[in-house]
Backbone bond lengths (Angstrom), bond angles and torsions (degrees), N, CA, C in turn:
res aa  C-N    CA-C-N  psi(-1)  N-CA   C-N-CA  omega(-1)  CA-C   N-CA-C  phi
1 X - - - 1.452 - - 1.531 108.21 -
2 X 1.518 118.60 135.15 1.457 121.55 173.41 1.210 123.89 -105.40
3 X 1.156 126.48 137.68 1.570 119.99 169.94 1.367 115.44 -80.12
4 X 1.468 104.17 128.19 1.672 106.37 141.45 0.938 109.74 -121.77
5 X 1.567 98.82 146.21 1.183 122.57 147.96 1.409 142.51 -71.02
6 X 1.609 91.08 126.39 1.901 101.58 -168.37 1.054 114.83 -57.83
7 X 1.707 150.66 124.59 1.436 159.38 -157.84 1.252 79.83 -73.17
8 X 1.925 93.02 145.08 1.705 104.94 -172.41 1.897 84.68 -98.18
9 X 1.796 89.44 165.16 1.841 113.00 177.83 1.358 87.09 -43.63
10 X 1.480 111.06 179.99 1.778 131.67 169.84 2.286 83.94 -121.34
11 X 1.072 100.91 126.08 1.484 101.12 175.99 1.800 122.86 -35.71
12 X 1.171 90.29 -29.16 1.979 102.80 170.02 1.292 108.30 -58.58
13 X 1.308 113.03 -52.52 1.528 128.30 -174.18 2.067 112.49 -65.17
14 X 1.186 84.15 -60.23 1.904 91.77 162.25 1.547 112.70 -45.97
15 X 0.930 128.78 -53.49 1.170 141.83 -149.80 1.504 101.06 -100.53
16 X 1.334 144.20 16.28 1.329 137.71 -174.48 1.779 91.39 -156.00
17 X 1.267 132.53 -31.31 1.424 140.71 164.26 1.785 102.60 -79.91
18 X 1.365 127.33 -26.97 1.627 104.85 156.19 1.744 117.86 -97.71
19 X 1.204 117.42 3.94 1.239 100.20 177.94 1.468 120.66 -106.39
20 X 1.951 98.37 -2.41 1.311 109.10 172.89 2.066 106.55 -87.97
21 X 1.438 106.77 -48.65 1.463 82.14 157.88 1.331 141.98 -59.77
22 X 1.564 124.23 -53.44 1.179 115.22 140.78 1.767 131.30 5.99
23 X 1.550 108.38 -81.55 1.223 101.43 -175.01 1.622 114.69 -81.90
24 X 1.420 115.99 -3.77 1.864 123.79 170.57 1.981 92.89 -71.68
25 X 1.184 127.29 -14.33 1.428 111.02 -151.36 1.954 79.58 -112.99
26 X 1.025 119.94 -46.37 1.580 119.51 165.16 1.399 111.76 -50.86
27 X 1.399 129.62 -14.69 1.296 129.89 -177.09 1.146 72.08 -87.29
28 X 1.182 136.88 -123.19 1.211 166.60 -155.58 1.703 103.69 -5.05
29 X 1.307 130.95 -35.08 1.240 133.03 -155.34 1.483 81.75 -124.13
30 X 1.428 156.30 19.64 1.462 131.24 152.10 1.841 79.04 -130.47
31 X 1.505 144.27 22.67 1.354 116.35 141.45 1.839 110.10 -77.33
32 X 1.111 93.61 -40.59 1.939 106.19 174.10 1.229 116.98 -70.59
33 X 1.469 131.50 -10.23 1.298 122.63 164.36 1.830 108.32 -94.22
34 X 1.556 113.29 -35.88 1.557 106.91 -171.55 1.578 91.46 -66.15
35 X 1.278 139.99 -19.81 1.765 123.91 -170.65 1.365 91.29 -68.12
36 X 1.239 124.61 -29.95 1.762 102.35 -167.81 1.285 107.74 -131.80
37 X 1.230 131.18 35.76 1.151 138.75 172.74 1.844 95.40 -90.50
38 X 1.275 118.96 137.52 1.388 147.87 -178.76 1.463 98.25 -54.67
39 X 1.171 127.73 -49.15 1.356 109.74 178.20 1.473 134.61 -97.12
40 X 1.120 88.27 13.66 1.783 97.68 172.86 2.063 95.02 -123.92
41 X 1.218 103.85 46.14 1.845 112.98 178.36 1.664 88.34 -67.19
42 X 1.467 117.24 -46.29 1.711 97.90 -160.00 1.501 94.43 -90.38
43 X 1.055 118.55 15.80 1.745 110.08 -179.76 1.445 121.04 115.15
44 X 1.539 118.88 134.41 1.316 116.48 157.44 0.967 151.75 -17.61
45 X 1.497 131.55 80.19 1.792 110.97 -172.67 1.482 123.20 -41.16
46 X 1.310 103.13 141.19 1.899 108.53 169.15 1.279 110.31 -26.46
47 X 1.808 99.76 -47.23 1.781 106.59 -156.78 1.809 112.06 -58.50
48 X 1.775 89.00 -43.50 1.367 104.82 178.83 1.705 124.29 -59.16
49 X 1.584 109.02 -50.51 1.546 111.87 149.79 1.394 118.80 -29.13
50 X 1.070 124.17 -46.31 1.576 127.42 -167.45 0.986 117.75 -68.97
51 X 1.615 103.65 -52.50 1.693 109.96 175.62 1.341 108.01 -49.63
52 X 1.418 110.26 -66.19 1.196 100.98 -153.19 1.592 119.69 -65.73
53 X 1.874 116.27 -14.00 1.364 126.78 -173.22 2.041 93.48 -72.91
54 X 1.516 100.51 -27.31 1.760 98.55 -175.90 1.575 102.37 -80.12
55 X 0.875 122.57 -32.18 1.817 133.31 156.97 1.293 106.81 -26.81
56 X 1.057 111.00 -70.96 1.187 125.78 -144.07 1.961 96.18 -78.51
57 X 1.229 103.19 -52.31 1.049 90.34 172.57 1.545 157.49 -78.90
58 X 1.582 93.08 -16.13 1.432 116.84 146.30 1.247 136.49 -64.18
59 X 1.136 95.69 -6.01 1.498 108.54 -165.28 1.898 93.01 -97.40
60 X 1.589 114.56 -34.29 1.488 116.61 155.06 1.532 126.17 -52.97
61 X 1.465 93.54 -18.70 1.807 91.92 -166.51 1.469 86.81 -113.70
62 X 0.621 157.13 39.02 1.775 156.55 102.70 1.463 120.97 -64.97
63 X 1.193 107.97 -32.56 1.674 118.70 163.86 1.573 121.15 -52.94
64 X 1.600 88.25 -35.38 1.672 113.46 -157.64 1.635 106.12 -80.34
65 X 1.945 103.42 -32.32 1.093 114.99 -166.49 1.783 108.75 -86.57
66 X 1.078 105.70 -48.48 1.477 124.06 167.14 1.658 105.98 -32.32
67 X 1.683 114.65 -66.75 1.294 118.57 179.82 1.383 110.40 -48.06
68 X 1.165 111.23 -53.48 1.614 114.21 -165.01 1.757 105.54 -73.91
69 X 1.589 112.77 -22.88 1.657 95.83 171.00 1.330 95.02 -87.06
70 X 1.181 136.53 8.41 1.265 136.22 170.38 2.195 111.68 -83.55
71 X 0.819 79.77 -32.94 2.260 89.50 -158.41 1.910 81.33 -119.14
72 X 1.186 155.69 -44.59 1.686 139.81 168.46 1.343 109.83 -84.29
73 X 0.955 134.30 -6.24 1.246 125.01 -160.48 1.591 119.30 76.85
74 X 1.038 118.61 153.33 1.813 120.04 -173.80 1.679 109.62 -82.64
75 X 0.922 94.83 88.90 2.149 106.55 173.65 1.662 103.17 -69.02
76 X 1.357 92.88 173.35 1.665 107.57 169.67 1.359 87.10 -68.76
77 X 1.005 149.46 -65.76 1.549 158.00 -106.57 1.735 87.13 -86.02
78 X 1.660 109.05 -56.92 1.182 108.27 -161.75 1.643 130.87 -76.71
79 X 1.299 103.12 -29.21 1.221 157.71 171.66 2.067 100.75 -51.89
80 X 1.530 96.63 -60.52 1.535 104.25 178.02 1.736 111.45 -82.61
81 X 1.510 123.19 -26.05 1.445 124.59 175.18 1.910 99.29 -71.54
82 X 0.910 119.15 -54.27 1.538 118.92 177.19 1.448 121.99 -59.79
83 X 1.207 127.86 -26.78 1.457 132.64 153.22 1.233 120.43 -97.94
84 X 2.179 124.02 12.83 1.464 94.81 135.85 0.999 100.84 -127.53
85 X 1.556 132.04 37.81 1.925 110.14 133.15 1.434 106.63 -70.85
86 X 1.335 124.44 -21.25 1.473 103.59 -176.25 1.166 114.85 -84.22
87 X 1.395 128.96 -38.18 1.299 134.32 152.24 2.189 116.91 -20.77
88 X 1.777 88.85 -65.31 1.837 102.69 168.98 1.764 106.63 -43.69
89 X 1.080 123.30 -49.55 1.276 153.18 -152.50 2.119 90.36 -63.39
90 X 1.203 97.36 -67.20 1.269 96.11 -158.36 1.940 97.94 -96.08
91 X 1.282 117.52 -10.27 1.298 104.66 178.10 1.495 124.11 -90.45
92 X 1.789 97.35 -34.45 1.459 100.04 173.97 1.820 106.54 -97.03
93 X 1.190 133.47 -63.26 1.474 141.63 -172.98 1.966 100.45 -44.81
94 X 1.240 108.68 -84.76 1.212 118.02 -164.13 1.824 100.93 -62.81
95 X 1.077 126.85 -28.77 1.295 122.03 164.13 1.697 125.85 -51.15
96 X 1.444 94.74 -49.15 1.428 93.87 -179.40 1.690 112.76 -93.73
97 X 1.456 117.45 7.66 1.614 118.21 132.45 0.785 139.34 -38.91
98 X 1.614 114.63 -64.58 1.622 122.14 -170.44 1.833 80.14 -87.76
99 X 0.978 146.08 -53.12 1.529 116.97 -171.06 1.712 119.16 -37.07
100 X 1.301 109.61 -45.22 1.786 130.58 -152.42 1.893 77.46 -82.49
101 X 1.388 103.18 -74.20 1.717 120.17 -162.04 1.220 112.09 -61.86
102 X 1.441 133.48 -28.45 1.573 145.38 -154.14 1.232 101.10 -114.08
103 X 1.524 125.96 -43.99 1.287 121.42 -124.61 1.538 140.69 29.28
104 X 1.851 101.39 35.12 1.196 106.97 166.91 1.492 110.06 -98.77
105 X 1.420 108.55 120.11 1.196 129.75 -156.99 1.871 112.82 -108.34
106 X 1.600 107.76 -15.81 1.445 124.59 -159.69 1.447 96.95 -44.36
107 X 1.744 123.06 -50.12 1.770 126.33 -165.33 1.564 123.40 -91.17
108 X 1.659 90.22 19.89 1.619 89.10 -178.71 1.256 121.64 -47.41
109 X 1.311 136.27 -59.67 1.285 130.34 169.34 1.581 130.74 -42.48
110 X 0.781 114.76 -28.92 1.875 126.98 136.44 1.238 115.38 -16.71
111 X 1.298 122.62 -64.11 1.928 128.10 -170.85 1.520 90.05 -34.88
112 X 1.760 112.86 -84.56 1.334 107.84 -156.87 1.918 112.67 -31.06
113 X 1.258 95.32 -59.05 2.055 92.92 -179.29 1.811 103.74 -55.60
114 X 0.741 112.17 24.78 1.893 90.57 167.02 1.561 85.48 -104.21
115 X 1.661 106.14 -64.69 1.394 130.15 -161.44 2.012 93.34 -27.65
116 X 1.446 102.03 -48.38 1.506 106.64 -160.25 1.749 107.44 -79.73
117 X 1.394 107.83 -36.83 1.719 109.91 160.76 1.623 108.69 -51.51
118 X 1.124 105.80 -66.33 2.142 89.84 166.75 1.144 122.61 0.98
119 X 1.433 87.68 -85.66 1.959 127.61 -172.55 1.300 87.89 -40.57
120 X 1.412 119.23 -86.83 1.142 101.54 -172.41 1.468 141.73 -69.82
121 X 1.014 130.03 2.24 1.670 150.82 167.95 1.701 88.63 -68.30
122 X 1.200 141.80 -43.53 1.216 124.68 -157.19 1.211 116.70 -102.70
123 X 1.305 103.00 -10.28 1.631 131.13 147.00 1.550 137.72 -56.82
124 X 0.969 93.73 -32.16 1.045 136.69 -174.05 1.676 105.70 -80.68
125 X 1.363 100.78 -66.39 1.912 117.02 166.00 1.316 110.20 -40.05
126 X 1.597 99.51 -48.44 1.768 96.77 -170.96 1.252 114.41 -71.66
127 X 1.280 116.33 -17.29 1.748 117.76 -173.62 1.690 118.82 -91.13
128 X 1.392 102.25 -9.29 1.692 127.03 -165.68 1.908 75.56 -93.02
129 X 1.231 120.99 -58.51 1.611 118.28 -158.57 1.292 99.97 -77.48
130 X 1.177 132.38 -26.94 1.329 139.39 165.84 1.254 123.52 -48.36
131 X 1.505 123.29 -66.36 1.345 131.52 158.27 1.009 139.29 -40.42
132 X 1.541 96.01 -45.12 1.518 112.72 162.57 1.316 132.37 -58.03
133 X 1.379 108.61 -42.45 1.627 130.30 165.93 1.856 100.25 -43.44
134 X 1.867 100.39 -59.83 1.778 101.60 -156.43 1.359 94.28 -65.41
135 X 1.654 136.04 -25.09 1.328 122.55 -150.86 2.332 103.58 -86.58
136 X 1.479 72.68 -17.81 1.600 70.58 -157.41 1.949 87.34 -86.56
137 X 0.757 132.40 -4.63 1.592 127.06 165.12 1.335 114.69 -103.33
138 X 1.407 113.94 -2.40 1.799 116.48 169.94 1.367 98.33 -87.33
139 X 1.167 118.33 -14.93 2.094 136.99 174.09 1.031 131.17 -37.00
């Protein structure tokens, strides 16, 4: 029997596969803290649901991005979708935390630009898989 050795992450890949678990495990531990946090006694705002349901799921598509600078190699394409879910991450989700949880309210106008870092982060995905697609048949 021979060993191989499993190809190590590319640091892009590390670094976008821990910050997407990371922030899935912060979902998970501020949905279980807003149930019993004192000021959400009569319940969660919608707004707050949202975040954290966009949390949660961005926090998959950093997983998604990590793998793929992991298995395509790390493009501009991919490289720029993974730094603006994190961008989405902290402008719209964690923003409307400290608004709901803090009542720090100063970056409200902020939400809309996460919402739009998304959009384009996933845009972004498609153009990273895209390239990737043309490069490996220009091969």
């Amino acid at each position: 029997m021979t060993f191989t050795p499993e190809p190590s992450l590319t640091v892009s890949a590390r670094i976008f596969l821990s910050l997407g678990s990371l922030s899935g495990c912060a979902s998970v531990a501020f949905s279980a803290a807003f149930a019993h946090l004192p000021v959400f006694a009569a319940g969660v705002p919608v707004m707050v649901q949202t975040a954290l349901t966009q949390q949660q799921f961005h926090s998959l598509g950093l997983v998604i991005v990590g793998l793929s600078c992991f298995c395509l190699g790390a493009s501009r394409w991919l490289l720029a979708a993974g730094w603006l879910m994190v961008a989405g991450l902290l402008l719209f989700s964690f923003n409307l935390y400290a608004r709901h949880v803090l009542g720090f309210d100063a970056f409200r106008a902020l939400v809309p630009w996460g919402g739009g870092a998304w959009l384009l982060a996933w845009l972004c995905l498609t153009l990273g898989f895209a390239s990737a697609a043309a490069r490996k048949t220009a091969a």
